[in-house]
KOLTI-221619 format. One record per residue: residue number from 1; residue in one letter; x, y, z of N, C-alpha, C, O, CB in turn. Coordinates in pm, whole numbers, m for minus. Each point is the difference from the previous one (the first is absolute). Glycine has a CB too. Example, Ala and Ser with C-alpha at 12.3 -4.5 7.8 and 13.67 -1.06 7.14 Angstrom:
KOLTI-221619
PT     k   r       nX       nY       nZ      caX      caY      caZ       cX       cY       cZ       oX       oY       oZ      cbX      cbY      cbZ
PT     1   A     1319     m569      780      m89      119        0       90      120        0      104       m2       66     m293     m115       59
PT     2   S      154      222     m197       82      119        6      m77      109       73       51      111       17       67     m174     m232
This chain:
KOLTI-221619
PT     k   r       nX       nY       nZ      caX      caY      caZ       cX       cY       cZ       oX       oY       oZ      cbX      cbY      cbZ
PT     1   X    m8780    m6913    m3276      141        4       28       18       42      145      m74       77       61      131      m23     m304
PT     2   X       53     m116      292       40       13      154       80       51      m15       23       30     m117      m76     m177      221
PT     3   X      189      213       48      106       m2       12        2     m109      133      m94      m17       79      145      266     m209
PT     4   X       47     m302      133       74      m58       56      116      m28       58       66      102      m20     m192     m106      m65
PT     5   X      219     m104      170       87       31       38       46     m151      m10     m103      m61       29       49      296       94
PT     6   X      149     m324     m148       63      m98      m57       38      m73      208       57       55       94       62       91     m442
PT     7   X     m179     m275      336       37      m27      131      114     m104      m19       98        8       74     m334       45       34
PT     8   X      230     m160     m210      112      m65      m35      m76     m115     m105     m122        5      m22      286       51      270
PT     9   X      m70     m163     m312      m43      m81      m50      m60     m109      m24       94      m80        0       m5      190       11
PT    10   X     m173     m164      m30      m90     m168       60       27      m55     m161      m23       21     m119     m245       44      346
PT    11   X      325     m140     m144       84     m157      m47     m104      m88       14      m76       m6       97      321       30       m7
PT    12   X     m249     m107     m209     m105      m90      m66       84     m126      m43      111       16      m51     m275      187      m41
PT    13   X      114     m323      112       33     m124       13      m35      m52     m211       84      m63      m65     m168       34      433
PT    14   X      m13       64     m409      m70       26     m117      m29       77      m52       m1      109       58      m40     m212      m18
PT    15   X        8       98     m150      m63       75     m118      m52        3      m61       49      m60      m96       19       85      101
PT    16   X     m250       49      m48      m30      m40      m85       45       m7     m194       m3       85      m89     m125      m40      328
PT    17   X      149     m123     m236       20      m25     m171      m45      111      m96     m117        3      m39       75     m244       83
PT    18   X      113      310      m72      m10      125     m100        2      172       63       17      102      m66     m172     m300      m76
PT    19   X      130      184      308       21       68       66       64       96       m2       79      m12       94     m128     m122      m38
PT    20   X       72      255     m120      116      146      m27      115      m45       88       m1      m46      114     m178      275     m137
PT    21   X      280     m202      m59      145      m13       71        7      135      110      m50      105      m38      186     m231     m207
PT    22   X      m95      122      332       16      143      123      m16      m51      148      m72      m90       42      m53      275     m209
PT    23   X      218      m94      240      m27      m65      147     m199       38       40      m73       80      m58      412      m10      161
PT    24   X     m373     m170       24      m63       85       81       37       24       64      102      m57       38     m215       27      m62
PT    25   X       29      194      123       38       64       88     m121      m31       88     m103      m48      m48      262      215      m77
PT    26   X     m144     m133      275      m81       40       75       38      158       20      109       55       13     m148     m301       83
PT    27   X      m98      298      m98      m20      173       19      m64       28       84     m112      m51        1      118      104     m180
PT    28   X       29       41      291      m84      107       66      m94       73      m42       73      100        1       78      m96       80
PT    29   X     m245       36     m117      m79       92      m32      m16      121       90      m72        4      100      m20     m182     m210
PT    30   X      174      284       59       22      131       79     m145       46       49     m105        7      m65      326       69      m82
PT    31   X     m194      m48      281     m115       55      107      m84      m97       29     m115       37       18      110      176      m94
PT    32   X       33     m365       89     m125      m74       22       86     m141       50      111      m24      m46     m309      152     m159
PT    33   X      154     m188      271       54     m182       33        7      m81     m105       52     m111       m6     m159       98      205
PT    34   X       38       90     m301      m21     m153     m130      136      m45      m74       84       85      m27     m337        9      m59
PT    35   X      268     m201       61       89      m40      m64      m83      m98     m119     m114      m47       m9      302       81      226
PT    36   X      m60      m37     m301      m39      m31     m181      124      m66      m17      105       43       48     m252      176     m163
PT    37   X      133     m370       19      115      m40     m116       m5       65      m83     m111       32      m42      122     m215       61
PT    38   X      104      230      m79      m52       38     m130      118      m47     m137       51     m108       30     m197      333      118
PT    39   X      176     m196     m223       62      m74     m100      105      149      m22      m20      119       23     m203     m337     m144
PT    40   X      315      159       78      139      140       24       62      m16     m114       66     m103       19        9      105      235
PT    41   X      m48       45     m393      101       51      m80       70       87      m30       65       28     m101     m149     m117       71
PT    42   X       63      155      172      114       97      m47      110        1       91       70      101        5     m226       43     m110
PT    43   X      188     m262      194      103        0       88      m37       56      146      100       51       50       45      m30     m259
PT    44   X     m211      m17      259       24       78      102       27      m47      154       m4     m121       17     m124      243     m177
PT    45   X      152      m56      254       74      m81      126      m41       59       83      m15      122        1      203     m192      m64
PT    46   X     m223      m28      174      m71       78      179       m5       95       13      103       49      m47      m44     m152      166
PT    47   X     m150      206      m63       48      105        7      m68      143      m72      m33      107       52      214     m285      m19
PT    48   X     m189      119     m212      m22       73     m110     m143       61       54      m46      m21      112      192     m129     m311
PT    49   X     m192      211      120     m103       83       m3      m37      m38     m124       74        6      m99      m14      173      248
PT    50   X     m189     m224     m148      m56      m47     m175     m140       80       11      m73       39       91      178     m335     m143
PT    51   X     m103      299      m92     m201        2      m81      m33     m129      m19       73      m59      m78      m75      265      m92
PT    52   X      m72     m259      211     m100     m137       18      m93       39     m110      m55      109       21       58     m173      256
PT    53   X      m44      m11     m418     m110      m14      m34     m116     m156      m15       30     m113      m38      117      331      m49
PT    54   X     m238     m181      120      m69     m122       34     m131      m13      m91      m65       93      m49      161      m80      297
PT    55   X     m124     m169     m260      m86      m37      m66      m46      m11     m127       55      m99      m48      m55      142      210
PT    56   X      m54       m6     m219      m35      m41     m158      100       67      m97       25      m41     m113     m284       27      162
PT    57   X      324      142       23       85       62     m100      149      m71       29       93       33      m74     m243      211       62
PT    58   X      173     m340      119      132      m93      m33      m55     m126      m72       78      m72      m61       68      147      280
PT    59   X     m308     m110     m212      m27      m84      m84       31        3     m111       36     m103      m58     m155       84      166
PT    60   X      112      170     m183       36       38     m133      134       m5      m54       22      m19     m120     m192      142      160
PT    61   X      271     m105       57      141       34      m26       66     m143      m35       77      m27      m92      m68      249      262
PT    62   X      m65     m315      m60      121     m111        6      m92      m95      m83     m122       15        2      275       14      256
PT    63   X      m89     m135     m336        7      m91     m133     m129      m47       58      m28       52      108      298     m128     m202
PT    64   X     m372      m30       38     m108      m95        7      m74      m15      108      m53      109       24      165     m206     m155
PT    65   X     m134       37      188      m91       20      125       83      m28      128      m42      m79       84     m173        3     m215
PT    66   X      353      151      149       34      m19      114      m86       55      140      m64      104       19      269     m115     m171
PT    67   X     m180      m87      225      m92       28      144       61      111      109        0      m13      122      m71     m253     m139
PT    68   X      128      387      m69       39       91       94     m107      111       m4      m92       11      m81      343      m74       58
PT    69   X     m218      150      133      m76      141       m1        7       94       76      m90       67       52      m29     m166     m121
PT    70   X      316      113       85       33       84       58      161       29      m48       65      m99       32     m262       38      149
PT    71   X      252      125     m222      117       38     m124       36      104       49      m86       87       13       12     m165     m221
PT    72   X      231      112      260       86      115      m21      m63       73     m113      m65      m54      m89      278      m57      172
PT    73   X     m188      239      m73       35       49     m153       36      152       28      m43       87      m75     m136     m255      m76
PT    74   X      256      198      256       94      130       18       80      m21      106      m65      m74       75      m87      231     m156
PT    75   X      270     m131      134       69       37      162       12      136       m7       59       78      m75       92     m282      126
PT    76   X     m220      211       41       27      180       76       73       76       31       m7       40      116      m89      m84      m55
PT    77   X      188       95     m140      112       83       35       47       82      134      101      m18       68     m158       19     m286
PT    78   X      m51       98      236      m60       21      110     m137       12       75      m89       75      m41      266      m19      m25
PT    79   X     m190     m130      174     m117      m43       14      m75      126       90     m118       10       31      199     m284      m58
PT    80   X       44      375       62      m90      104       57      m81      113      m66      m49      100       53      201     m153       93
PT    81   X     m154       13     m278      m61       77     m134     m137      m53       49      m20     m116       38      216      116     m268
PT    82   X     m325      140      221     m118      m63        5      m53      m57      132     m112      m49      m10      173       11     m210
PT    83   X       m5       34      345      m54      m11      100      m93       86       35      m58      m11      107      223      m86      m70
């Protein structure tokens, strides 16, 4: 699990077929240059502060063999908690 920071939305021309309903986001990855898509259900907007979880455990979450492996799954209330 990451935290992160919500840079805005990437707009897709397609879809794969069966694909989880939810925006993607592009994310910052706090303290570092990297950036991540990741798949968003819980609403969130530029700006936000997220928990990023990645890899086999969003393999687990989302339906059949979708080709993701990177999933919201908190916004940060405050992100100066834990620095």
């Amino acid at each position: 699990m990451i935290r992160a920071t919500v840079v805005g939305p990437v707009w897709v021309t397609k879809r794969i077929e069966g694909f989880p309903t939810g925006a993607l986001l592009e994310v910052s990855r706090d303290r570092t240059d990297e950036r991540l898509v990741v798949v968003d259900h819980l609403g969130c907007g530029a700006g936000d502060h997220v928990l990023v979880a990645l890899g086999s455990a969003v393999a687990r979450y989302l339906p059949g063999s979708t080709p993701a492996d990177a999933l919201v799954i908190g916004i940060v209330d405050d992100p100066r908690v834990n620095e």
